[in-house]
VMD Tcl script that draws the C-alpha trace (Angstrom):
set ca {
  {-10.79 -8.82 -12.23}
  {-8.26 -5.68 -13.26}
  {-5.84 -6.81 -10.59}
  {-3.61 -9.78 -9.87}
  {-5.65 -11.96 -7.12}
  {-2.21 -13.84 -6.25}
  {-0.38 -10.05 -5.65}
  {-3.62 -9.44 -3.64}
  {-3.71 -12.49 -1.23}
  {0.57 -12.04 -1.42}
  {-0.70 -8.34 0.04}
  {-3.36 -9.37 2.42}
  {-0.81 -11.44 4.06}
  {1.63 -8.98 4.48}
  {-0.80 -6.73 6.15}
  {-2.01 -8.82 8.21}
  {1.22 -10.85 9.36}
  {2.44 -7.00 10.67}
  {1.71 -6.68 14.62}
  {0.67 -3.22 14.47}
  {-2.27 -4.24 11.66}
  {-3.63 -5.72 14.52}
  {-8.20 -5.86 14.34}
  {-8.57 -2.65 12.16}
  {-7.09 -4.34 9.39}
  {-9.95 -3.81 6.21}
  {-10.37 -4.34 2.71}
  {-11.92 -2.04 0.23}
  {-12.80 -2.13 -3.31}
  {-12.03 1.41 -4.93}
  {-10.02 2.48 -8.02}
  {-11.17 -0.29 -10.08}
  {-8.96 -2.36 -7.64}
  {-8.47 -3.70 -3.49}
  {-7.48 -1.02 -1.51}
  {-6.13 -1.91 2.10}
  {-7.18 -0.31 5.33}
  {-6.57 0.09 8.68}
  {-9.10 1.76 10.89}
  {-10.46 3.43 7.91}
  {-7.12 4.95 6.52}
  {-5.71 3.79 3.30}
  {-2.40 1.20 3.04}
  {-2.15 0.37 -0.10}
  {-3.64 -1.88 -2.52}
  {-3.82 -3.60 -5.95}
  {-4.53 -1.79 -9.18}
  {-4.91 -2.60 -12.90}
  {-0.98 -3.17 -13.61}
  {0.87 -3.28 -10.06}
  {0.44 -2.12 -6.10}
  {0.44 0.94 -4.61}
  {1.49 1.22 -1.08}
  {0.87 4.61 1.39}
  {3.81 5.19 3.03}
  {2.98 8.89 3.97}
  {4.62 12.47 2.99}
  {7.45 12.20 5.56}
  {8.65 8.78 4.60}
  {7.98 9.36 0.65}
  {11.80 10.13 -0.06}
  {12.81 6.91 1.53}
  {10.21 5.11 -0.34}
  {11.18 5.86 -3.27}
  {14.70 5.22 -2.47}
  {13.88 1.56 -2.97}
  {14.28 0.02 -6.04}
  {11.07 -0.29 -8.14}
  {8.65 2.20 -6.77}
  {8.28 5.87 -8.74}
  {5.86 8.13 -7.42}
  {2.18 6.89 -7.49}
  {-0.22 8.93 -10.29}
  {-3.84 8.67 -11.03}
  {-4.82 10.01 -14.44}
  {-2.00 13.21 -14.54}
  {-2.02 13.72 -10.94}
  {0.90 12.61 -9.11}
  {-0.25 11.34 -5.38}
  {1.67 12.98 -2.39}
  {2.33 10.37 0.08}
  {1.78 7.47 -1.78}
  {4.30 5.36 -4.13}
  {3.64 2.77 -6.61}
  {5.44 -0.57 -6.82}
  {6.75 -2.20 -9.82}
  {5.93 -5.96 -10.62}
  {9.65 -7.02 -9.87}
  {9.66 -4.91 -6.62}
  {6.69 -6.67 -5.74}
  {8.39 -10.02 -6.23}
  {10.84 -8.63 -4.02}
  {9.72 -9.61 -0.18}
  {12.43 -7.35 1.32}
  {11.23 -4.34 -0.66}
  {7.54 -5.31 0.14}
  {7.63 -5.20 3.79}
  {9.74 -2.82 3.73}
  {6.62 -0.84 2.70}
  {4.24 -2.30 4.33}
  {5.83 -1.42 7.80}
  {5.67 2.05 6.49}
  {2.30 2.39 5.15}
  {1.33 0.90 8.84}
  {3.59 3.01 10.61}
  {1.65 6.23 8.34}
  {-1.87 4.92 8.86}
  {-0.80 4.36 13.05}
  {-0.11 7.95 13.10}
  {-3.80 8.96 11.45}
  {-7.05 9.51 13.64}
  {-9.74 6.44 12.43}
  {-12.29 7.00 10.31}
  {-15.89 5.63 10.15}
  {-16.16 3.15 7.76}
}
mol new
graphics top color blue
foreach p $ca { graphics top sphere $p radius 0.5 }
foreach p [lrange $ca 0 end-1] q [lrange $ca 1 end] { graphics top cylinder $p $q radius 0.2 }
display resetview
């Protein structure tokens, strides 16, 4: 497994502990990782070395306000909308649901897509 199946379940109950997660609450493989969902639109998830969370373009600034995320990248392409999460932010609960209610808050805001 590339990712950290403790940080995963630690994620999954994040998710789904959030009110507004609600039914459409999914799980995804993608990425070589576990990519969250709600009604088809991406949360966040666990990759190879840490999480990724999607808090959207209008609340990137204040995501990366908090202390250990930098701005998310796949290969050389930095991601617009999305931040990544260090290991010690993750261990941080505050900072994690801090993140969480914006990545639901983003995906609340997005039509549904078929899955």
């Amino acid at each position: 497994m590339a990712y950290s199946q403790q940080h995963a379940d630690t994620m999954r109950a994040d998710f789904a502990a959030q009110p507004a997660a609600g039914a459409g609450l999914s799980e995804r493989k993608m990425f070589g990782g576990l990519c969250f969902l709600l009604r088809g639109n991406m949360l966040g998830g666990m990759i190879k070395d840490g999480a990724i969370y999607r808090p959207g373009k209008t609340a990137e600034a204040q995501a990366l306000a908090l202390v250990g995320t930098r701005p998310a990248q796949m290969g050389a392409r930095t991601m617009t909308g999305f931040v990544r999460l260090s290991a010690d932010g993750f261990a941080d609960k505050p900072t994690r649901l801090t993140l969480t209610r914006m990545a639901l808050a983003n995906a609340a805001g997005l039509p549904p897509k078929e899955t």
